[in-house]
C-alpha positions as CSV (number, residue, x, y, z in Angstrom):
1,X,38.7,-29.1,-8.6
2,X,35.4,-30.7,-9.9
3,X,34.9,-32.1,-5.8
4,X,35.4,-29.0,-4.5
5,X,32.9,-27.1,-6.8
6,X,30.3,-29.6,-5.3
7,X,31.2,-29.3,-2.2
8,X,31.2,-25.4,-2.1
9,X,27.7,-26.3,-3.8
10,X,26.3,-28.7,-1.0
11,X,27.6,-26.0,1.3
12,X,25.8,-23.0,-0.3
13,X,22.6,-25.4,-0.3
14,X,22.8,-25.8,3.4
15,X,23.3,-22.7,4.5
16,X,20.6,-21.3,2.5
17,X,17.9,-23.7,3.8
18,X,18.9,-23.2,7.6
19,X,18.9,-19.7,7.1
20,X,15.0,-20.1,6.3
21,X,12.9,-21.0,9.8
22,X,10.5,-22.7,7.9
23,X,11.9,-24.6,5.5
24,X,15.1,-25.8,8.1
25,X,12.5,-28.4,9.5
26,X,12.7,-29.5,13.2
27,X,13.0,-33.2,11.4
28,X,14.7,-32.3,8.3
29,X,11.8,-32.9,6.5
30,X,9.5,-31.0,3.7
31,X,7.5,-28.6,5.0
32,X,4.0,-29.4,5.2
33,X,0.5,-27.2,4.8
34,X,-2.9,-27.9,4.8
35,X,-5.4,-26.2,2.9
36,X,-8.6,-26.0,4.8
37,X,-12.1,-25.5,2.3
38,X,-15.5,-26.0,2.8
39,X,-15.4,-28.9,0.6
40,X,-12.4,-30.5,3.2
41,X,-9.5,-30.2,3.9
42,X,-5.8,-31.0,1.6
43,X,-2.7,-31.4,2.6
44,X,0.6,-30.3,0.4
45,X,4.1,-31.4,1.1
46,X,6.4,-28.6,-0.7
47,X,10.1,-29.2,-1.9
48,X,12.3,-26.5,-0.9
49,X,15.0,-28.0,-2.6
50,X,13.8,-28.1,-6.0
51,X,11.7,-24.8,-6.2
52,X,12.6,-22.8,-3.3
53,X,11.4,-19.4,-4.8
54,X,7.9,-20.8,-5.3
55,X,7.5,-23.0,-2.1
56,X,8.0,-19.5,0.3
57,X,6.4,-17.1,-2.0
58,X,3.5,-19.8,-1.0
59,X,4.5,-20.3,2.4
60,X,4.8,-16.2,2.5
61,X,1.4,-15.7,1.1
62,X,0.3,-18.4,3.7
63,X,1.6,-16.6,6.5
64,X,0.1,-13.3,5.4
65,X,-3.5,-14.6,5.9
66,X,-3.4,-14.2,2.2
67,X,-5.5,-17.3,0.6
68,X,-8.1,-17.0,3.4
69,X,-11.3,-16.6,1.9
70,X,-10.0,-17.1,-1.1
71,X,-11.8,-19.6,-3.4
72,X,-11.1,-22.0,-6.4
73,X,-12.5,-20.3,-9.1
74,X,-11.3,-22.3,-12.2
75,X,-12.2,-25.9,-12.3
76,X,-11.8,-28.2,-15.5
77,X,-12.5,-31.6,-14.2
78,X,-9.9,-33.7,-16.6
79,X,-7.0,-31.2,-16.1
80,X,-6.9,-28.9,-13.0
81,X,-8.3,-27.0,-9.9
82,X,-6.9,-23.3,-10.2
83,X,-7.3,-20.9,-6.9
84,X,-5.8,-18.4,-4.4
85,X,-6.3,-15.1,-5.7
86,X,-9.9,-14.4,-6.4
87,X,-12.7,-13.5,-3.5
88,X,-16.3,-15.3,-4.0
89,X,-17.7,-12.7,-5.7
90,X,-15.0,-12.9,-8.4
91,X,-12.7,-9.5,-7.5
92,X,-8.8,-10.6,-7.8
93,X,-6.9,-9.5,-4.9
94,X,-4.0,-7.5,-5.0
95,X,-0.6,-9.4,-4.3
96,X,3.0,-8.8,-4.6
97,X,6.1,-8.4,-7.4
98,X,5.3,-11.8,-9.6
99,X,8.2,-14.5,-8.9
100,X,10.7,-16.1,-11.6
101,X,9.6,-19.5,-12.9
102,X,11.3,-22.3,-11.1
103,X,9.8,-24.9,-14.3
104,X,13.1,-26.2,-15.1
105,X,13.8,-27.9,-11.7
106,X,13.0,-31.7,-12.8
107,X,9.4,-31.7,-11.0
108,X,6.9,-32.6,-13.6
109,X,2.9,-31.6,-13.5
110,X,1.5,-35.1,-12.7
111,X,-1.3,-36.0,-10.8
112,X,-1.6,-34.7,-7.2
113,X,1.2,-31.6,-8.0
114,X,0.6,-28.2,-7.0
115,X,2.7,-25.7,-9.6
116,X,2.3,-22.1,-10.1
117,X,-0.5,-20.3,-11.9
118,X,0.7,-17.6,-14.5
119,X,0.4,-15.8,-17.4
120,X,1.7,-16.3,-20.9
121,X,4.5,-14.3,-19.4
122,X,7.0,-16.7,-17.9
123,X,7.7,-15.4,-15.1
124,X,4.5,-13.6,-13.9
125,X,3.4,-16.0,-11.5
126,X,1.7,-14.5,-7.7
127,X,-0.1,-16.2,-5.5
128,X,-2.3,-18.3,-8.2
129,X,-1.8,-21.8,-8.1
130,X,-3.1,-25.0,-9.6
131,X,-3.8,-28.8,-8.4
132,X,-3.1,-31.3,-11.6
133,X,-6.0,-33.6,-11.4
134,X,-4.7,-35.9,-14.0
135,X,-1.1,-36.1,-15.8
136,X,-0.5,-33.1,-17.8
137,X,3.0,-33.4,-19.4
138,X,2.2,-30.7,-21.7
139,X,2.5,-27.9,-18.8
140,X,6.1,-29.5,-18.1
141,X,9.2,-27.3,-18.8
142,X,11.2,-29.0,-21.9
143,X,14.3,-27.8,-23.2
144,X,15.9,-29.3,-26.5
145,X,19.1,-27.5,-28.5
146,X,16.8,-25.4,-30.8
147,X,13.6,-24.5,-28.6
148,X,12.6,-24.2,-24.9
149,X,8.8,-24.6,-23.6
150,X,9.3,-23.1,-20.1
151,X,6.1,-24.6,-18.6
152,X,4.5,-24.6,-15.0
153,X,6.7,-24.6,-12.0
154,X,5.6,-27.4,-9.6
155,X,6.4,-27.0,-5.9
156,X,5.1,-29.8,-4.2
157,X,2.3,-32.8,-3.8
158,X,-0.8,-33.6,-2.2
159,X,-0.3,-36.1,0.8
160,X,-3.9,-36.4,2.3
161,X,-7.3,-35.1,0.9
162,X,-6.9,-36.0,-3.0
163,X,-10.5,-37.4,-2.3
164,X,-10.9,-33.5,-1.2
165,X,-9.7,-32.6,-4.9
166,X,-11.4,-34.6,-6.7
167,X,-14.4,-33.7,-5.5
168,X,-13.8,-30.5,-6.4
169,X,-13.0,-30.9,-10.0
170,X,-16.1,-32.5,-10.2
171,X,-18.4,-30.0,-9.0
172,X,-20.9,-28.2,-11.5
173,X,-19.4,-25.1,-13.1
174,X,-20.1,-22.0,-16.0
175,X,-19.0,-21.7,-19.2
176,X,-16.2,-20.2,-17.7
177,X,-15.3,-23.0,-15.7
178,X,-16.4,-21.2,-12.1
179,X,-18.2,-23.0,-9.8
180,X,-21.6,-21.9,-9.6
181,X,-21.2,-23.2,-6.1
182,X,-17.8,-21.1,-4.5
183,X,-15.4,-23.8,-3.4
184,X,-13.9,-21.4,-0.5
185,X,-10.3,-21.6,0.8
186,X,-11.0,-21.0,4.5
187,X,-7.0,-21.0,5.4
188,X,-3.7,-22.2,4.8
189,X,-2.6,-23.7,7.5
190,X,1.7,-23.9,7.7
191,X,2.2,-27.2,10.3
């Protein structure tokens, strides 16, 4: 019984990711995105498999022209680079239903991951997200028999450009950790 449970399983998870276009890659592999700014450019593997909610709500905002223009407007240099849902001059653009938290999926917030921006709500994340510029374990769902600490639901890595990012986190920002300069998101491009 137990091996056909994970086989009806494997099944389910196949059919569900060649149902998608984008993530059934040509080569089976992750799908891939760069995100061009006028700092350079980074690329992001995503993984489907393990937050599939959060990679095409991404990939769907992508698609939608969404982050263009867009700009990273919270920076703390020894924790994160937050962006993708405010304009230059600071007005937060209007986006769709927030999505459910996909935390508990294994992926932990370490250097170089890209998770889900939200609120203290749990599952009010948009189109915000967030590049972890150093190891932060304490955004990391945990789960013990008394409590649960949902945390921040990664969705994939940075492949090329982490030179991009960290020059980023280093630029000069306000008291509100906005870059007096705007780091701009010029476009998301889905390869």
């Amino acid at each position: 019984m137990q091996k056909l449970i994970t086989i009806v399983a494997a099944l389910t998870t196949i059919l569900i990711f060649s149902a998608s276009p984008v993530l059934a890659q040509q080569d089976g592999g992750n799908p891939q995105v760069t995100i061009q700014t006028n700092h350079g450019n980074i690329r992001l593997e995503l993984y489907p498999r393990e937050a599939p909610i959060s990679v095409e709500n991404f990939l769907q905002y992508a698609r939608d022209g969404f982050y263009d223009g867009t700009i990273f407007h919270r920076v703390i240099s020894h924790f994160m680079i937050q962006g993708g849902g405010m304009t230059p001059d600071m007005q937060r653009k209007p986006t769709r239903e927030p999505i459910i938290n996909e935390a508990d999926n294994g992926l932990k917030n370490l250097r170089g991951t890209i998770a889900m921006a939200r609120t203290n709500d749990v599952n009010s994340a948009t189109a915000q997200f967030f590049i972890n510029v150093e190891v932060n374990g304490s955004l990391d769902h945990t789960s013990t028999e008394n409590s649960r600490t949902w945390g921040y639901a990664v969705f994939g890595q940075v492949v090329d450009g982490m030179d991009v990012v960290d020059d980023v986190r280093f630029v000069e920002t306000n008291p509100n950790d906005v870059p007096l300069e705007p780091v701009i998101i010029k476009a998301v491009e889905i390869h």
